[in-house]
Chimera marker file (.cmm) of the C-alpha trace (Angstrom):
<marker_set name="trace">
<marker id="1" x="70.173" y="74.939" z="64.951" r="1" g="1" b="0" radius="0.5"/>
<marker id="2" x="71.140" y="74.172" z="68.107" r="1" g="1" b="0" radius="0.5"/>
<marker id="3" x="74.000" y="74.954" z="70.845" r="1" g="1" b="0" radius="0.5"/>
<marker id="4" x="75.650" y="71.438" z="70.045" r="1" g="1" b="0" radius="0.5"/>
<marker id="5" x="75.959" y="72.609" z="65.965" r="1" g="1" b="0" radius="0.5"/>
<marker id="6" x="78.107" y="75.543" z="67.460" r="1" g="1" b="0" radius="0.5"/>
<marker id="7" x="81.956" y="75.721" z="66.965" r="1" g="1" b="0" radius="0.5"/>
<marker id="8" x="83.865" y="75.976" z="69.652" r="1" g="1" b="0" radius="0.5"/>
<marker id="9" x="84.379" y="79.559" z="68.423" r="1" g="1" b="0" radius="0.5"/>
<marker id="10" x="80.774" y="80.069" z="68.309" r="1" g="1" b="0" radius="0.5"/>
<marker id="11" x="79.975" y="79.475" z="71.814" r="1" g="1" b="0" radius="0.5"/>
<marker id="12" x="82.203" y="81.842" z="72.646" r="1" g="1" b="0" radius="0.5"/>
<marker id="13" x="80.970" y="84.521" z="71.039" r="1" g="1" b="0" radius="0.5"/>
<marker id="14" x="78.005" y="83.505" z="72.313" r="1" g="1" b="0" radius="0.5"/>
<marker id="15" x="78.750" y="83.612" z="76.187" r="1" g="1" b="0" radius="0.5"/>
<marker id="16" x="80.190" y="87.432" z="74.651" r="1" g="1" b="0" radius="0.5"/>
<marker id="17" x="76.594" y="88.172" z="73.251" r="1" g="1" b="0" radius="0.5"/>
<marker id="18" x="74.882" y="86.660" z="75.991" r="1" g="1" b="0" radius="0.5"/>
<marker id="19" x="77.229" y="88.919" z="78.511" r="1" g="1" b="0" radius="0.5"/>
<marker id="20" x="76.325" y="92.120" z="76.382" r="1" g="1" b="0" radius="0.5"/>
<marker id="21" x="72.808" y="91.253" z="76.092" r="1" g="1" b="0" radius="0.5"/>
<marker id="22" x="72.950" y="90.932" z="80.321" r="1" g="1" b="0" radius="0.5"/>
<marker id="23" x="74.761" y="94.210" z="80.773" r="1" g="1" b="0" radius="0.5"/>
<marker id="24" x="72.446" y="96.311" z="78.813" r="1" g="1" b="0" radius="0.5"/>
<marker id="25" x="69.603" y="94.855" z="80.462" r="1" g="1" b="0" radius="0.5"/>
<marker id="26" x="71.279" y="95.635" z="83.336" r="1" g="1" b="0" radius="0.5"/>
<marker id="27" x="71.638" y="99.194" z="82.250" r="1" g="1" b="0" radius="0.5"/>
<marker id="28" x="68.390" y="99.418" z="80.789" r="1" g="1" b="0" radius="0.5"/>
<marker id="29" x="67.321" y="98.683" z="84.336" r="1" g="1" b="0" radius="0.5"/>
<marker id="30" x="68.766" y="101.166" z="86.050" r="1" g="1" b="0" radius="0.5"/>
<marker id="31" x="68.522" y="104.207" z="83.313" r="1" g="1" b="0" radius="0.5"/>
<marker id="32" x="64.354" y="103.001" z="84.013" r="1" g="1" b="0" radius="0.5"/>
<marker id="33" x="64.542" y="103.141" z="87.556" r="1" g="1" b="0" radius="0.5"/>
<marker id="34" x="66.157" y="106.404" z="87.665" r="1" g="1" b="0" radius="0.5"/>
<marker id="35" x="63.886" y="108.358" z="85.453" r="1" g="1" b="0" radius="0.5"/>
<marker id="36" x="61.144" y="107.195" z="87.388" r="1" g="1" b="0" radius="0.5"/>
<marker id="37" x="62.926" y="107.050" z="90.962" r="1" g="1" b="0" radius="0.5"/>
<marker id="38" x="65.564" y="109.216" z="90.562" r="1" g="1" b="0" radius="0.5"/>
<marker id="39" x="69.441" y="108.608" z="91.305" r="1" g="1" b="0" radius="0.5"/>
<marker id="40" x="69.685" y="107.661" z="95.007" r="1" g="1" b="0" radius="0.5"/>
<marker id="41" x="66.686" y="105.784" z="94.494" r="1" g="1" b="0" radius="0.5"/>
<marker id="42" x="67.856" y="103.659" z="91.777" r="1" g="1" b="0" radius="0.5"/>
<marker id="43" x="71.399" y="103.081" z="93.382" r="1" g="1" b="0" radius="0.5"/>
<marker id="44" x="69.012" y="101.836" z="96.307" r="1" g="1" b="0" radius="0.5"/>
<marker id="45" x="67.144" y="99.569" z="94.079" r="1" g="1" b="0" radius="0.5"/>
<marker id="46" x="70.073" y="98.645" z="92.056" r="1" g="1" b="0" radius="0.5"/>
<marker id="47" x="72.028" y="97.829" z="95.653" r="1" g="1" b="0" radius="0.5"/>
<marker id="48" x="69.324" y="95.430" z="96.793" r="1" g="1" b="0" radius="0.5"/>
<marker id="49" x="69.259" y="93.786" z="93.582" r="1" g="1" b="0" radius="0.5"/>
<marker id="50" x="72.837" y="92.761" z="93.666" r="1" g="1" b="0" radius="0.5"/>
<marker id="51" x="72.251" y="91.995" z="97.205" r="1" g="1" b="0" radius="0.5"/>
<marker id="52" x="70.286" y="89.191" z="95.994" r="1" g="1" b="0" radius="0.5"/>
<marker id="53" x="71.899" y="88.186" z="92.721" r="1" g="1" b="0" radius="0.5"/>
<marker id="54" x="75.449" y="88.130" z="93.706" r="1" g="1" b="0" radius="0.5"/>
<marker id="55" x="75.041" y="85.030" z="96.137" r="1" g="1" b="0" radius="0.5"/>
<marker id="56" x="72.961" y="83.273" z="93.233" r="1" g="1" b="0" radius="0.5"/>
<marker id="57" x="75.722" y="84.132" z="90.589" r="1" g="1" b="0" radius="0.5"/>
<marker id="58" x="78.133" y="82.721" z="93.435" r="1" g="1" b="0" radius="0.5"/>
<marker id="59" x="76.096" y="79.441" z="94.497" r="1" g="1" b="0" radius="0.5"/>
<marker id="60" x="75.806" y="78.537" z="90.787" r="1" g="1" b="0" radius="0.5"/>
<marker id="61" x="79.722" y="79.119" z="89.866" r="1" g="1" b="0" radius="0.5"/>
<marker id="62" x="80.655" y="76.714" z="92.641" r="1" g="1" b="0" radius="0.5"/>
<marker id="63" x="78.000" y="74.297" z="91.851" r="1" g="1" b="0" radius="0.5"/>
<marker id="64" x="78.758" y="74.051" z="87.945" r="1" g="1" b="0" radius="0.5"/>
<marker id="65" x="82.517" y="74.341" z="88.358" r="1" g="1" b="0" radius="0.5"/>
<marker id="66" x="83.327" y="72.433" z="91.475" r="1" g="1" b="0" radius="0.5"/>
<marker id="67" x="84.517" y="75.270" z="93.858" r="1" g="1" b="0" radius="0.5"/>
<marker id="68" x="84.091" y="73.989" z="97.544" r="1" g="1" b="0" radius="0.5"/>
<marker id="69" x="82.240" y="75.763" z="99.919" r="1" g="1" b="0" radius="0.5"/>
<marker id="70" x="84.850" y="78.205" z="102.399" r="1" g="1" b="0" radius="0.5"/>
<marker id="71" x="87.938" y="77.560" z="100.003" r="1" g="1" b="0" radius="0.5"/>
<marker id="72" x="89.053" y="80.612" z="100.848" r="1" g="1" b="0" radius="0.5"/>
<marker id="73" x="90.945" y="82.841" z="98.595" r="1" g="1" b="0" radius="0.5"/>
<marker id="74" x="91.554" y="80.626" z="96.066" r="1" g="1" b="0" radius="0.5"/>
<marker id="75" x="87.799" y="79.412" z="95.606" r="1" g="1" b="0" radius="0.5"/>
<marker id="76" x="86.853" y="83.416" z="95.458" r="1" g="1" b="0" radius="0.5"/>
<marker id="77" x="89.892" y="84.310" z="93.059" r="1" g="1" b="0" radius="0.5"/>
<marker id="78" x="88.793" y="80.661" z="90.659" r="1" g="1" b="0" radius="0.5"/>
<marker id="79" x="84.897" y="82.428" z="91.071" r="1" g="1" b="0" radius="0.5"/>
<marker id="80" x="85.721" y="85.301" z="89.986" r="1" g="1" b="0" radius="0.5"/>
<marker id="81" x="86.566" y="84.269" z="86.629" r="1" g="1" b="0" radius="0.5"/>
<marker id="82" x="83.508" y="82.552" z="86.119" r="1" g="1" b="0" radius="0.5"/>
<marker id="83" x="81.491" y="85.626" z="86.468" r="1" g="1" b="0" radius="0.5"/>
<marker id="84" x="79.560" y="87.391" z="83.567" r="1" g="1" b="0" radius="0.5"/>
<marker id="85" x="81.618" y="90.519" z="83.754" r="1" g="1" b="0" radius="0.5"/>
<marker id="86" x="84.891" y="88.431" z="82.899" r="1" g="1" b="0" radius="0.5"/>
<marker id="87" x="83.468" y="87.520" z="79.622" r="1" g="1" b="0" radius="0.5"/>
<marker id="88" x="83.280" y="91.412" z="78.417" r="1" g="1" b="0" radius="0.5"/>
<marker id="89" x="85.780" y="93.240" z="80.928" r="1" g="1" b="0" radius="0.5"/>
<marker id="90" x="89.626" y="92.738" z="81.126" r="1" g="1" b="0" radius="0.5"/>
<marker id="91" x="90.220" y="91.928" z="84.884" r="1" g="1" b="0" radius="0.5"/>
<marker id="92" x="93.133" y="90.704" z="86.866" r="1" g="1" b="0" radius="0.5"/>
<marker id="93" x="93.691" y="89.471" z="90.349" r="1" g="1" b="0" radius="0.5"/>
<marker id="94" x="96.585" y="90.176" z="92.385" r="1" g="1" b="0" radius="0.5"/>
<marker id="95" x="98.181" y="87.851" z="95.677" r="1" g="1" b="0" radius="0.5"/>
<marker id="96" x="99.588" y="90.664" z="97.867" r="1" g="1" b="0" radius="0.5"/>
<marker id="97" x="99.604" y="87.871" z="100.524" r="1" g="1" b="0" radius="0.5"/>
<marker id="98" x="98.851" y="84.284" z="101.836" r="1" g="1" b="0" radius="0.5"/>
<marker id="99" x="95.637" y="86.276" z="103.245" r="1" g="1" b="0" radius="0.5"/>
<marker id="100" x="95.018" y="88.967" z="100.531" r="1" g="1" b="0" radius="0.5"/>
<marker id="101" x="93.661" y="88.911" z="97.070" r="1" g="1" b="0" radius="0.5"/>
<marker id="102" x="93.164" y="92.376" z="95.148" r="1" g="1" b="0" radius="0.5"/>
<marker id="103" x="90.761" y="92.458" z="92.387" r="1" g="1" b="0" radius="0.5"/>
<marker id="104" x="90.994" y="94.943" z="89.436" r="1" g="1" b="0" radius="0.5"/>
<marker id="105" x="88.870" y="95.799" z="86.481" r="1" g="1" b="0" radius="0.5"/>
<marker id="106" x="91.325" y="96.846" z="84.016" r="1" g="1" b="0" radius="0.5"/>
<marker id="107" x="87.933" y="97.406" z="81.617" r="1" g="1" b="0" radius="0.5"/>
<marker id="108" x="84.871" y="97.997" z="82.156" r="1" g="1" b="0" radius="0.5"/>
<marker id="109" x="81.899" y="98.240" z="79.418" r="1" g="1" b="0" radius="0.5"/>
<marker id="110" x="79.814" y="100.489" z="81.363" r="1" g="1" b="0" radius="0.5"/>
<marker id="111" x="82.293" y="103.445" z="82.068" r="1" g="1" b="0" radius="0.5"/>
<marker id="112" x="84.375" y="103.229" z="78.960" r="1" g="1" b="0" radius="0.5"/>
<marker id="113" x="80.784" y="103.468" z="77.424" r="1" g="1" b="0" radius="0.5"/>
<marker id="114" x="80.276" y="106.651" z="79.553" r="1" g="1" b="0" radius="0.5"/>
<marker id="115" x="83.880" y="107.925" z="78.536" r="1" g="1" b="0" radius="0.5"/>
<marker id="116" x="82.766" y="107.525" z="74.911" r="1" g="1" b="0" radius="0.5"/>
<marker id="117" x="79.626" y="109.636" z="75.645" r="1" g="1" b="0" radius="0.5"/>
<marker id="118" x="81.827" y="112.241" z="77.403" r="1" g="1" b="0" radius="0.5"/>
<marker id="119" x="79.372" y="111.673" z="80.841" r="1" g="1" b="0" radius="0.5"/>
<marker id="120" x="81.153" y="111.413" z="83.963" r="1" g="1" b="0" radius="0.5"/>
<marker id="121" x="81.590" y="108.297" z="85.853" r="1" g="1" b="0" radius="0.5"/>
<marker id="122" x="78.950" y="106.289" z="87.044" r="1" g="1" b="0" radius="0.5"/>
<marker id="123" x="79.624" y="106.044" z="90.769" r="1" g="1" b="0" radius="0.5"/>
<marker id="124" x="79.607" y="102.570" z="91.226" r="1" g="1" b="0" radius="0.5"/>
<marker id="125" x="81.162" y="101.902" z="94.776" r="1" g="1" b="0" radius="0.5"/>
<marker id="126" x="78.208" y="101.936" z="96.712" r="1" g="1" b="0" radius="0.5"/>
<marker id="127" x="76.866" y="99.247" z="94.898" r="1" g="1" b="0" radius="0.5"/>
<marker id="128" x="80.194" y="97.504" z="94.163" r="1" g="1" b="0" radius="0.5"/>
<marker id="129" x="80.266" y="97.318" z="97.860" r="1" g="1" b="0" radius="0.5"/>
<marker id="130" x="77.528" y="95.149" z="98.138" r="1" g="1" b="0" radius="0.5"/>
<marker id="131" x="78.464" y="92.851" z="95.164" r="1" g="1" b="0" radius="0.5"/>
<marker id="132" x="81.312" y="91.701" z="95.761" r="1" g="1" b="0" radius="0.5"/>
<marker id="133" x="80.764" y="91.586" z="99.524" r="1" g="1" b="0" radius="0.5"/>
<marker id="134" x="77.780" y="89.102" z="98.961" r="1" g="1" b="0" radius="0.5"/>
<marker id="135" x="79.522" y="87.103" z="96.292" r="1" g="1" b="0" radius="0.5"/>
<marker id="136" x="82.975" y="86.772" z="98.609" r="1" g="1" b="0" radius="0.5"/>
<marker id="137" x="80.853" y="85.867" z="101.396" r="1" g="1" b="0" radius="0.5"/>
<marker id="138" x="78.955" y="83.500" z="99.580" r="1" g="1" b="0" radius="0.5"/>
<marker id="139" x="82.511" y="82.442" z="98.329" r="1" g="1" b="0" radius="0.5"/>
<marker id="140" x="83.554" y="81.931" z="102.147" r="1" g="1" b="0" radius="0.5"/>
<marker id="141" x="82.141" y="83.802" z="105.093" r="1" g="1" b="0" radius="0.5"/>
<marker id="142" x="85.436" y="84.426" z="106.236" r="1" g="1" b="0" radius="0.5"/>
<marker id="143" x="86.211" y="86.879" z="103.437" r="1" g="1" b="0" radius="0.5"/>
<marker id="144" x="86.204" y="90.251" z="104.778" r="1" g="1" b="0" radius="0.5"/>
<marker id="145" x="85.726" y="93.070" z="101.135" r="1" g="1" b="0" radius="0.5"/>
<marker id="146" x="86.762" y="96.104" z="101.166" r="1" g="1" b="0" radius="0.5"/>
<marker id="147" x="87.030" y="98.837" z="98.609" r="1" g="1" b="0" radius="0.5"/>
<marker id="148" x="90.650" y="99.912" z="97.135" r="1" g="1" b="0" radius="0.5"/>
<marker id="149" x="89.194" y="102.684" z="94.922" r="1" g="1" b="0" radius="0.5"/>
<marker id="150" x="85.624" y="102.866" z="92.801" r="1" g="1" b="0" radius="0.5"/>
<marker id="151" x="83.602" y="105.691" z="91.165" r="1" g="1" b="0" radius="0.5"/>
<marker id="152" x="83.217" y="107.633" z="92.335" r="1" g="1" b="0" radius="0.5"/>
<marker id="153" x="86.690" y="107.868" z="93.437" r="1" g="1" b="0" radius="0.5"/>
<marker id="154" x="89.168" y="108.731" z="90.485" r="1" g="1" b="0" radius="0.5"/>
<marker id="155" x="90.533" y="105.962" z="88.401" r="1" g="1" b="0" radius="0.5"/>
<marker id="156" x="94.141" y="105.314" z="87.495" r="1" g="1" b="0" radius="0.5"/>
<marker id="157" x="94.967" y="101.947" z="85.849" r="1" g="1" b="0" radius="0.5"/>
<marker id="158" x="92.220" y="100.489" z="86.182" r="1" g="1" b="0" radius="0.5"/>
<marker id="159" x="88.302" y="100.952" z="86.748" r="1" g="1" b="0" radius="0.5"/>
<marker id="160" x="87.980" y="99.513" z="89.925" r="1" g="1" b="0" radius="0.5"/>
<marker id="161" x="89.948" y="97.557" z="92.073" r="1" g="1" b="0" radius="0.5"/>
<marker id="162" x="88.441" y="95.878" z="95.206" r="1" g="1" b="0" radius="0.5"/>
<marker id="163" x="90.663" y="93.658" z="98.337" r="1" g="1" b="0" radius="0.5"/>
<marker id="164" x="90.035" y="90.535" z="100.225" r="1" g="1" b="0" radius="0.5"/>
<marker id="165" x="91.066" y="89.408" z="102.993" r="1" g="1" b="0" radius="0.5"/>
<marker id="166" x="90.845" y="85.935" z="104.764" r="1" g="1" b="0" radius="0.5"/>
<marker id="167" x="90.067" y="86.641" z="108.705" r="1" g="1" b="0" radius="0.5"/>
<link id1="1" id2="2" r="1" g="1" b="0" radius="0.2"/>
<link id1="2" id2="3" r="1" g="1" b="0" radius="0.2"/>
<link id1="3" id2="4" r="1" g="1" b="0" radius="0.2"/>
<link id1="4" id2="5" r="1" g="1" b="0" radius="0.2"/>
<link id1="5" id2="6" r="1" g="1" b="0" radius="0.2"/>
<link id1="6" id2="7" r="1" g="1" b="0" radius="0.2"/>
<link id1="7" id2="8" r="1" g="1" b="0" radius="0.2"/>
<link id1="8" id2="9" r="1" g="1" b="0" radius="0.2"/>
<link id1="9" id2="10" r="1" g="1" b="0" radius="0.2"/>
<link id1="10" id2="11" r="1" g="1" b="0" radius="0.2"/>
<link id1="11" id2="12" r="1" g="1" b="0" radius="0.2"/>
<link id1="12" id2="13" r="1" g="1" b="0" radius="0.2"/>
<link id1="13" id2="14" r="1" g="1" b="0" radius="0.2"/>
<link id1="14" id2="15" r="1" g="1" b="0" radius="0.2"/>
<link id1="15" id2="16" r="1" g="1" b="0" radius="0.2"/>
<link id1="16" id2="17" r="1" g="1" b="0" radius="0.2"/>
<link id1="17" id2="18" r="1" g="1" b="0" radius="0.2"/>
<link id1="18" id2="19" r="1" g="1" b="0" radius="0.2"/>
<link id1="19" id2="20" r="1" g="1" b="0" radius="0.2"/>
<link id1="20" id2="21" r="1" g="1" b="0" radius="0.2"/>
<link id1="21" id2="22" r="1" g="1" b="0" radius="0.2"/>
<link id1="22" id2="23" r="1" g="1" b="0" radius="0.2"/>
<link id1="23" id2="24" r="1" g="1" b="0" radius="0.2"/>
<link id1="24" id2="25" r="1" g="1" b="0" radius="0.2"/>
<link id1="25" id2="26" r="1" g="1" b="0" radius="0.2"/>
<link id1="26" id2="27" r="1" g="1" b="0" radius="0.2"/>
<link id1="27" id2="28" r="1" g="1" b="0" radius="0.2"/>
<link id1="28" id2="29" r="1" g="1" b="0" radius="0.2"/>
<link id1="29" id2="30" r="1" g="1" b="0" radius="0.2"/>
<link id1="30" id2="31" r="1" g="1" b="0" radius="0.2"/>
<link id1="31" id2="32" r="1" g="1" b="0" radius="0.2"/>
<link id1="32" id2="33" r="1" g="1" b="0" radius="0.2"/>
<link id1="33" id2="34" r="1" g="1" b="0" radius="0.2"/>
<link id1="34" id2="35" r="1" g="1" b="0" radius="0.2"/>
<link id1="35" id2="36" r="1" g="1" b="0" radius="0.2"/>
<link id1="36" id2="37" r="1" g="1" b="0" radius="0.2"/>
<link id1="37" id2="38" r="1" g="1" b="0" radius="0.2"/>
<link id1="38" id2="39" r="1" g="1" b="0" radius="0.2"/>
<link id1="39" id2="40" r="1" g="1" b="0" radius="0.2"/>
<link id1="40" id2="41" r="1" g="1" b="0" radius="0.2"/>
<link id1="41" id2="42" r="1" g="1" b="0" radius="0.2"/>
<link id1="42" id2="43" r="1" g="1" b="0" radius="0.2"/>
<link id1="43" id2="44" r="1" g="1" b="0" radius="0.2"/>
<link id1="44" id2="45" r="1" g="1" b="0" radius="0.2"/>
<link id1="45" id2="46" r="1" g="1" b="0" radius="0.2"/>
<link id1="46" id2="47" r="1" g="1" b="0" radius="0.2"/>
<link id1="47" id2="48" r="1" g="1" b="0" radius="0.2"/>
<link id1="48" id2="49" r="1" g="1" b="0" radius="0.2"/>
<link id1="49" id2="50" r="1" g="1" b="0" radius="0.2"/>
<link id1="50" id2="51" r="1" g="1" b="0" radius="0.2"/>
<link id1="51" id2="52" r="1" g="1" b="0" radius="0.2"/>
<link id1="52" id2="53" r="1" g="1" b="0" radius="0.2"/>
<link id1="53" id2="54" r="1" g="1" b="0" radius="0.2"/>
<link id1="54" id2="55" r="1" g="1" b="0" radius="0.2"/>
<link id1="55" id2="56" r="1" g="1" b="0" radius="0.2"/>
<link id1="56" id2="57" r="1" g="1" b="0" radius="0.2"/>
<link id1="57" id2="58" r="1" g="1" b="0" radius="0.2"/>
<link id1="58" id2="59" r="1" g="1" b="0" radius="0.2"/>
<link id1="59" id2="60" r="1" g="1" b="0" radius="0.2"/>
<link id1="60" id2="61" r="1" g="1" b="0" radius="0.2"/>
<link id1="61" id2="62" r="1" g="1" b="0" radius="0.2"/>
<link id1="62" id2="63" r="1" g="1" b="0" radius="0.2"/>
<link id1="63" id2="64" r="1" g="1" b="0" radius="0.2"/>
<link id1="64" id2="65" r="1" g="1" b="0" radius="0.2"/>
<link id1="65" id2="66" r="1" g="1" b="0" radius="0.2"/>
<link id1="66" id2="67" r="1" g="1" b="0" radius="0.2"/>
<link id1="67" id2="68" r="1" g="1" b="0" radius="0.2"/>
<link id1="68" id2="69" r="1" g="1" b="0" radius="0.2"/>
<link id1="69" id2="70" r="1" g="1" b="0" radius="0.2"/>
<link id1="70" id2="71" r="1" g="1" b="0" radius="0.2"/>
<link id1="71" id2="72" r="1" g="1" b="0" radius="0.2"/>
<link id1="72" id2="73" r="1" g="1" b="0" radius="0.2"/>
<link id1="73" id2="74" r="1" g="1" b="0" radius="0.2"/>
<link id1="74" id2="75" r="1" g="1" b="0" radius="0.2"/>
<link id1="75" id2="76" r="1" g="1" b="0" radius="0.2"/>
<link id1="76" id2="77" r="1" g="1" b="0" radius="0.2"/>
<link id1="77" id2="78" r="1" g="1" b="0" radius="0.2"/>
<link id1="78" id2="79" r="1" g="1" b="0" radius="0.2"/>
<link id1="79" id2="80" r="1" g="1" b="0" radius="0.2"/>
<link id1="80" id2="81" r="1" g="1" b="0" radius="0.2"/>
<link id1="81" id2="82" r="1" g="1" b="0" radius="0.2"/>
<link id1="82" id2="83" r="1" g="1" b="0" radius="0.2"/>
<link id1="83" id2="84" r="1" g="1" b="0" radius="0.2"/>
<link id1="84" id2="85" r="1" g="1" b="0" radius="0.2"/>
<link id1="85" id2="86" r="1" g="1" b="0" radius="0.2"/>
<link id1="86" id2="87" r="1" g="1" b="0" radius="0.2"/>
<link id1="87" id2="88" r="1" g="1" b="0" radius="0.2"/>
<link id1="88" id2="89" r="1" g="1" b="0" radius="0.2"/>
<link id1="89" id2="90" r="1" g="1" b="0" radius="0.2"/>
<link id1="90" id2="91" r="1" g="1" b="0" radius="0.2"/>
<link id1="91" id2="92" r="1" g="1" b="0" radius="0.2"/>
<link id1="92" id2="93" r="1" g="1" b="0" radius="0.2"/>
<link id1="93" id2="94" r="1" g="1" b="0" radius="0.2"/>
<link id1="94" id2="95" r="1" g="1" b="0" radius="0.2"/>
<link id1="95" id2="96" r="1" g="1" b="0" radius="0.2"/>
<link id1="96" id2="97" r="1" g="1" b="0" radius="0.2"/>
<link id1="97" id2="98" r="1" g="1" b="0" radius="0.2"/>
<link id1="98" id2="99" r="1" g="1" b="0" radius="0.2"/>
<link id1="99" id2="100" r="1" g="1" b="0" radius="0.2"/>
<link id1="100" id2="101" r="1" g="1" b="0" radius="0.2"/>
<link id1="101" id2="102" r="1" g="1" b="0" radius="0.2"/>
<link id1="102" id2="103" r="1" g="1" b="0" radius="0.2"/>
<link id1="103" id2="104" r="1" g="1" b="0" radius="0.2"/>
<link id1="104" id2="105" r="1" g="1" b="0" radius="0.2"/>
<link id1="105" id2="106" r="1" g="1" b="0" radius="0.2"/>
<link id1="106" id2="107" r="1" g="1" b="0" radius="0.2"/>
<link id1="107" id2="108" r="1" g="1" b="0" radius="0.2"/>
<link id1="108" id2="109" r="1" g="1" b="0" radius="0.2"/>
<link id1="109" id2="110" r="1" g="1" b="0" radius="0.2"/>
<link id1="110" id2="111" r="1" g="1" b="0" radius="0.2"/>
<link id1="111" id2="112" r="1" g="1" b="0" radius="0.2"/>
<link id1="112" id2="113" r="1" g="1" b="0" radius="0.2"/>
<link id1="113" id2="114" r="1" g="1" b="0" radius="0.2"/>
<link id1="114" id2="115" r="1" g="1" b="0" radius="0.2"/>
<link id1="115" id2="116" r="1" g="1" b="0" radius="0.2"/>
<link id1="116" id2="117" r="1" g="1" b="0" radius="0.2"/>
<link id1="117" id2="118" r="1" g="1" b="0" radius="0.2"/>
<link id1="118" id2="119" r="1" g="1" b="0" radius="0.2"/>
<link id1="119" id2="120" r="1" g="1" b="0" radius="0.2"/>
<link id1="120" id2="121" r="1" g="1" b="0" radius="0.2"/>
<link id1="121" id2="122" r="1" g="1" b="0" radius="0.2"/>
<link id1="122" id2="123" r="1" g="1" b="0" radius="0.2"/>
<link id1="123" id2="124" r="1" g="1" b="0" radius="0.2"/>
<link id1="124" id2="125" r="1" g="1" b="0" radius="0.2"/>
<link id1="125" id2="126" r="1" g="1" b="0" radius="0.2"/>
<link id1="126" id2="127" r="1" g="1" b="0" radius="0.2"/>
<link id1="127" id2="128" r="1" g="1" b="0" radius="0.2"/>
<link id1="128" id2="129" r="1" g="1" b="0" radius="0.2"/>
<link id1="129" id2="130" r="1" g="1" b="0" radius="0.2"/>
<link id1="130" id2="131" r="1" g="1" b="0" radius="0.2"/>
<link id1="131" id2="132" r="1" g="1" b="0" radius="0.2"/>
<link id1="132" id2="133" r="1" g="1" b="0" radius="0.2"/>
<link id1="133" id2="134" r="1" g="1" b="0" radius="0.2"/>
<link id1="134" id2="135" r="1" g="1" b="0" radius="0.2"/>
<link id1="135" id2="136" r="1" g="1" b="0" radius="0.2"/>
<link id1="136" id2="137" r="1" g="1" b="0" radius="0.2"/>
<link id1="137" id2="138" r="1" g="1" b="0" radius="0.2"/>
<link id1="138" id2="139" r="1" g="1" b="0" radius="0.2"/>
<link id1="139" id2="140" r="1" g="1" b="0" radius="0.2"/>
<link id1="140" id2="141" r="1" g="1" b="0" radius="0.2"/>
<link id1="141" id2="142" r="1" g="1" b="0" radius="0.2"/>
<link id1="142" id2="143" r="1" g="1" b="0" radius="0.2"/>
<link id1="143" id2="144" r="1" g="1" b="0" radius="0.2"/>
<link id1="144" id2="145" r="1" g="1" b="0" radius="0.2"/>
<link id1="145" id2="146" r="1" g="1" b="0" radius="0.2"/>
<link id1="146" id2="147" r="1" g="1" b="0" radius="0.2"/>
<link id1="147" id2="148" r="1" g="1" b="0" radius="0.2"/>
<link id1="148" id2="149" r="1" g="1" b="0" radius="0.2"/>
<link id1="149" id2="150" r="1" g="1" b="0" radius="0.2"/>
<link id1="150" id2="151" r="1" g="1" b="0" radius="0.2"/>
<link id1="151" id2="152" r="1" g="1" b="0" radius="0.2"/>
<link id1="152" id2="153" r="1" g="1" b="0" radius="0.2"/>
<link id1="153" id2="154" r="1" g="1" b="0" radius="0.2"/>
<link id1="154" id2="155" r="1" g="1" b="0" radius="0.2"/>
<link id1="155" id2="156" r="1" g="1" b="0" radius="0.2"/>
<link id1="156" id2="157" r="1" g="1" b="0" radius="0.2"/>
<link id1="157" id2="158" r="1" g="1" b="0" radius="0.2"/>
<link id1="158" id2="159" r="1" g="1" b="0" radius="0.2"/>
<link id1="159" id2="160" r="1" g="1" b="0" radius="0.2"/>
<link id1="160" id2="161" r="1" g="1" b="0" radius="0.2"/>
<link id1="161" id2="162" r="1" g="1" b="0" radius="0.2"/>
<link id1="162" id2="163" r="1" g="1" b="0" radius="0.2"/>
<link id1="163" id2="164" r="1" g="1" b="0" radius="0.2"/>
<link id1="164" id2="165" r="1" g="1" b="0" radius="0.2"/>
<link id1="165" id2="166" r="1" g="1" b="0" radius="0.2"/>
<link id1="166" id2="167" r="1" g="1" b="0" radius="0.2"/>
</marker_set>
């Protein structure tokens, strides 16, 4: 079997599988990293590697999908949907302005997945603040990130929610 024998329905579930599959990798990852390293070390670790993954994830979203190079806050907010995370997470975006664009993820896998185990949050902002500050700026170096509210900051409606603004 191939991808082309696939339903329509199939390759969705498939981009869903292959999402999971990256996640827990992802996880797997870090849980590795910090038995070895310890915590700050593996947010360290983990930082860098999104440092150098979220421009790929960007550069390959534009290139497949047709997003121009510094389109500004509608390239980033059309990006953003493209991501992994979309295909597993509930997330919205938000126009507060012709120069702001919120971000929020209504769901996310990894701390609902925490909830379930009755841990505490994983304190994601630190890293968070690299991601999506390397995939905006990839987006258009004009985007400036910043962070709304993250883990470890308490959570409301949503998981995360992140702001960016056109300068």
């Amino acid at each position: 079997m191939t991808f082309d024998d696939l339903s329509r329905e199939e390759l969705i579930k498939l981009v869903e599988v292959f999402a999971k599959n990256w996640l827990a990798h992802d996880g797997c990852w870090f849980l590795a990293a910090e038995q070895k390293y310890g915590m700050e070390a593996a947010i360290e670790l983990d930082a860098r590697s999104w440092e150098r993954f979220s421009p790929i994830e960007a550069r390959r979203i534009m290139e497949a999908f047709g997003i121009a190079e510094s389109g500004g806050l509608d390239a980033l907010e059309r990006a953003l949907g493209y991501r992994l995370y979309s295909a597993i997470n509930q997330q919205e975006t938000e126009r507060v302005d012709e120069r702001t664009l919120r971000f929020r993820m209504v769901e996310c896998r990894v701390q609902q997945a925490r909830q379930r185990k009755g841990l505490a949050p994983f304190a994601c902002k630190p890293v968070g603040l690299v991601e999506y500050t390397q995939f905006a700026r990839t987006i258009d170096p004009r985007i400036q990130t910043a962070c709304r509210r993250a883990p470890p900051d308490s959570v409301g409606d949503c998981f995360c929610e992140w702001e960016f603004r056109l300068d």
